[in-house]
N, C-alpha and C positions, 0 to 999 in steps of 0.2 A: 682504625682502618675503615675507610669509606667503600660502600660496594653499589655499586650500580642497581639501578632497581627494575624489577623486573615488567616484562611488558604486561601480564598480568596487575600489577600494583600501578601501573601509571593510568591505565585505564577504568582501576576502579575511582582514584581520585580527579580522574576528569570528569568520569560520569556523576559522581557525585557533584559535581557542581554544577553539571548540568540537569539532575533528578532531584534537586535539595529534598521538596517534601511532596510537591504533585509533580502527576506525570507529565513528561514533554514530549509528545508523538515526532520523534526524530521523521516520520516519511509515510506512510504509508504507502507503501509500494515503492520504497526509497526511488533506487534511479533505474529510471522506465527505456531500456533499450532491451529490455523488460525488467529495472529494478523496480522491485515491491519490497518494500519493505511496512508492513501493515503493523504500525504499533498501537497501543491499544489500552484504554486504560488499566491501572495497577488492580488487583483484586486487593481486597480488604482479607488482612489473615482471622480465619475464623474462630481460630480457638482463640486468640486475644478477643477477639468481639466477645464469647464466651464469657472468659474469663470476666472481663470488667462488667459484662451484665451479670454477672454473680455476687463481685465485689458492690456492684451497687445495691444488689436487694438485703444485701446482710446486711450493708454499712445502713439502710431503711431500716432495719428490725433492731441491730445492737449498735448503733454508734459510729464511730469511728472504726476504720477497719486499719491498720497497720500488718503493712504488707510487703516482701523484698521486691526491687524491680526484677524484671522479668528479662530473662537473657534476650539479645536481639536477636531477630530472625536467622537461619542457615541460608545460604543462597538458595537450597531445595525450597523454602519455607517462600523465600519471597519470588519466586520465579515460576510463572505458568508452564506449565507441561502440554495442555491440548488447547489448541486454536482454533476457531471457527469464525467465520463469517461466512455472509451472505448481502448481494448488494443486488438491488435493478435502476436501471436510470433509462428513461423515457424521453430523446430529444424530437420534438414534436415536428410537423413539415415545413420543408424548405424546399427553394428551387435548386441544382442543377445552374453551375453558373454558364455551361454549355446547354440552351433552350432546349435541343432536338430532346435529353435526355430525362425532360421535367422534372420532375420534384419526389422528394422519399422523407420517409423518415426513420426512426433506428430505434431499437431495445435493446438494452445489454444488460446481462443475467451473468454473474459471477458467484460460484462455490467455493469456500477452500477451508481444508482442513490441517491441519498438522500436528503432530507428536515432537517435545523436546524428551533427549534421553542425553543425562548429564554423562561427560567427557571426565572431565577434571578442575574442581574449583568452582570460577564463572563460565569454562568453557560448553558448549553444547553443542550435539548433533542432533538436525533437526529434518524430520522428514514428513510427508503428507500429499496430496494430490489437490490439486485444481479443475474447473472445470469452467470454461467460458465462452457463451454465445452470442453474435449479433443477431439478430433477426432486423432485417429493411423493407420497410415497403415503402407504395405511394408507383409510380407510372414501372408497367412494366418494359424498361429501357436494356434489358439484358447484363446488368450487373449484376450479383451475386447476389441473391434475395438472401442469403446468414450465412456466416464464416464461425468459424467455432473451432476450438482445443481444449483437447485433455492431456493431463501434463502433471509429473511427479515434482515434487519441491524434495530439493536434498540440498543440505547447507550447512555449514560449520561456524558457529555466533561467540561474541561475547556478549552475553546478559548479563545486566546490570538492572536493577530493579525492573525486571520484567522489558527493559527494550536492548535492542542489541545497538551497539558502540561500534563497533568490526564486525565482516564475517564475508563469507565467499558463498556462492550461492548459484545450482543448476537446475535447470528446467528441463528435464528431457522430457518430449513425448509429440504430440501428432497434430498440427494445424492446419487443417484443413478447411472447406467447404464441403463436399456432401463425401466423398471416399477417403478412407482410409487407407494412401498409399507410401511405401515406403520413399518415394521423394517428398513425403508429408513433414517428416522425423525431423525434428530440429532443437537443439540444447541451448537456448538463450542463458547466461551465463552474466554472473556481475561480483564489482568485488569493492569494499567500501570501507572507510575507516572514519573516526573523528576525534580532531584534536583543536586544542583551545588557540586562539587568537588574541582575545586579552583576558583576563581574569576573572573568572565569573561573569561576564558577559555575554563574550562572542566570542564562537567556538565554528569549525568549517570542518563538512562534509567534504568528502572526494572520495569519486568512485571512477572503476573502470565497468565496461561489460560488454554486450555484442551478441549476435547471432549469426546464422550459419542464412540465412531470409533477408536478414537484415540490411536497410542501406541507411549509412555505413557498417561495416560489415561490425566494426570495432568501434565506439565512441567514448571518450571519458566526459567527466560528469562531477560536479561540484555546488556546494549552497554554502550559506550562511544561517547560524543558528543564534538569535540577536534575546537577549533574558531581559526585557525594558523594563520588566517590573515581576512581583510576584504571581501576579494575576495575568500577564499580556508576556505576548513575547513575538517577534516574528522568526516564522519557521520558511526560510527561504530554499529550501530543497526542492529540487527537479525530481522529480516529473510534478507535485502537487505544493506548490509555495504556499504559505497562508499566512497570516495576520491571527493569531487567537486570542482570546479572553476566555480567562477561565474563572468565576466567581468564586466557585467552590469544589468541591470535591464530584459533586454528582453533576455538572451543567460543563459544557463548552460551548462558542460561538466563535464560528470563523467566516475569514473573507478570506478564497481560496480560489487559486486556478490548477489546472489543470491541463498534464501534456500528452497523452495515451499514444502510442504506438506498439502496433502488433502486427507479423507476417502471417498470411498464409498461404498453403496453395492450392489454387483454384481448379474449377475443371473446364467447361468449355462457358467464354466470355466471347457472348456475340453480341454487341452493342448496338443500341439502334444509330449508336455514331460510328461510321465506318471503319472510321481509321483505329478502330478498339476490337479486335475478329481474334482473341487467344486461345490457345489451350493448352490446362497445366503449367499454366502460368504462375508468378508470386507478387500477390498484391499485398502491399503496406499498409494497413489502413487505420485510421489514425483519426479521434476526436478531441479538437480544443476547445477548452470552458474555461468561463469564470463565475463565482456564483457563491451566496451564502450557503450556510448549513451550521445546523443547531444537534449538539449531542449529549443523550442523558443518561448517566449510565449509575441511577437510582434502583434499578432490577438487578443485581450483583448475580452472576457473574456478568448479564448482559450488556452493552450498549445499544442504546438505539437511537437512531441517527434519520433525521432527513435534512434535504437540501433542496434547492431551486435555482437556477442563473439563465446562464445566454450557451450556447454551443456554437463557437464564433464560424467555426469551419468543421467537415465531414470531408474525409478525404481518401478516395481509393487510388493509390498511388503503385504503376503495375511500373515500378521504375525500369527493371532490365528493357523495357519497350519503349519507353520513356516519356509514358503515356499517364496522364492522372485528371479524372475527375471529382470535380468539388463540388461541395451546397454551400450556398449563403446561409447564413445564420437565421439560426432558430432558438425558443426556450427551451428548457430543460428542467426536469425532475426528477429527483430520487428520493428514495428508501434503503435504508440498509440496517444488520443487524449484527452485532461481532459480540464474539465471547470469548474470554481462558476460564479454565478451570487450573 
């Protein structure tokens, strides 16, 4: 008698074609209507590292060592519990493609932490907070000199060597500029799955998500996840496509763009351009790049990551007004740092 297989077991034989032996960063920050999906290198299990440095110094002293193999990891065993990173990117000055409003330039500083607490199986609930600020400068033209949210992570995964496959995922909390006002509150929300295309090759994300700020309010969301080799593979997900090479275990190098959008709400926007006079307004605002970046993640649990590119556009978009100012392109720099334990 033949039974059907469960949605658990089909998903672990997908991922595993897509995890064979190194990791494959399905997304980070998967899809940006604010999916994040931040996946992250695999940690190395420490009592196996043990174990075989033990095996090695005896097998130095007495010979040969004969030994049973060692049962494979629980999903507890292979699967991170606490998340951290930390990122800042530096997009250097640019003009204001409207003159009267000259030229700015941007920093952006991201926190985040979170706790996985196993469900059942591969299932997890995973919870944490974030914290993210612009900071602008360059001509005082009356646009929001930083926008900034703090914002809870609560989410329901399937992990699979340490990256999640599925999972649903809310953002409640406060996006603001300088007050914390109850029309600040807003639960950006995303919801995503992956399944194969041809066989061990290529394999497609799809996602939905949306906010409550957001224009559109609802948007869905899809990539392609291409395995060209064991070393290379292109990771075509939105919001952050890329191109990787992975040598070895401790190095990656990618060609990556980049699509950031986030809402917040403002408090009084008095433009040195007239026809820009708000207040308590909700502006969109939104940075696009493309750009290398090199990650080493030879410090266990650490990675550490910089990059450099172009930031093609900078964009305060107050749509309900249907009003948006832009900067011409400028370079761009980062730093960043992420961990599991």
């Amino acid at each position: 008698m033949h039974t059907r297989p469960s949605v658990s077991r089909f998903l672990d034989l997908l991922l595993a074609r897509i995890f064979p032996v190194r990791y494959i960063d399905l997304a980070p920050r998967s899809f940006d209507m604010s999916i994040s999906a931040r996946l992250n290198h695999t940690m190395t299990n420490s009592r196996v590292f043990l174990v075989s440095l033990l095996l090695s110094a005896a097998s130095a002293f007495a010979g040969t060592v004969t030994f049973e193999a060692q049962p494979s990891p629980t999903p507890e065993e292979e699967t991170s519990r606490d998340l951290f990173s930390y990122e800042t990117t530096y997009t250097f000055r640019s003009d204001f493609t409207e003159s009267k409003l000259g030229h700015g330039d941007s920093l952006y500083n991201d926190l985040s932490c979170d706790h996985r607490f196993l469900i059942t199986g591969k299932w997890y609930f995973r919870a944490g907070f974030e914290y993210e600020r612009y900071d602008f400068g360059g001509t005082d033209n009356g646009l929001p000199d930083h926008l900034q949210a703090a914002m809870a992570h609560v989410a329901v995964e399937y992990v699979f060597k340490d990256h999640a496959g599925a999972g649903i995922e809310l953002d409640p909390g406060f996006y603001f500029q300088d007050n914390v006002t109850g029309d600040a509150f807003d639960f950006p929300w995303k919801i995503f799955v992956t399944f194969p295309l041809k066989k061990d090759k290529i394999f497609s994300v799809v996602a939905l998500g949306g906010g409550l700020y957001q224009s559109p309010i609802v948007g869905p969301g899809c990539g392609l996840i291409w395995l060209i080799s064991d070393k290379l593979r292109l990771q075509g997900v939105f919001p952050r496509p890329a191109l990787i090479y992975q040598p070895n275990d401790d190095w990656d190098l990618r060609l990556m763009g980049e699509l950031t959008y986030t809402s917040f709400r403002t408090d009084d926007v008095l433009a040195t351009e007239r026809k820009l006079q708000l207040h308590n307004a909700v502006v969109q605002y939104s940075e696009d790049r493309a750009g290398a970046q090199v990650g080493y993640s030879g410090f266990k649990p650490f990675k550490l990551i910089a990059g450099a590119g172009v930031t093609f556009r900078r964009d305060f978009d107050f749509f309900r007004a249907n009003q948006a100012k832009r900067t011409d392109l400028a370079p761009y720099v980062r730093i960043a740092v992420e961990a599991k334990f």
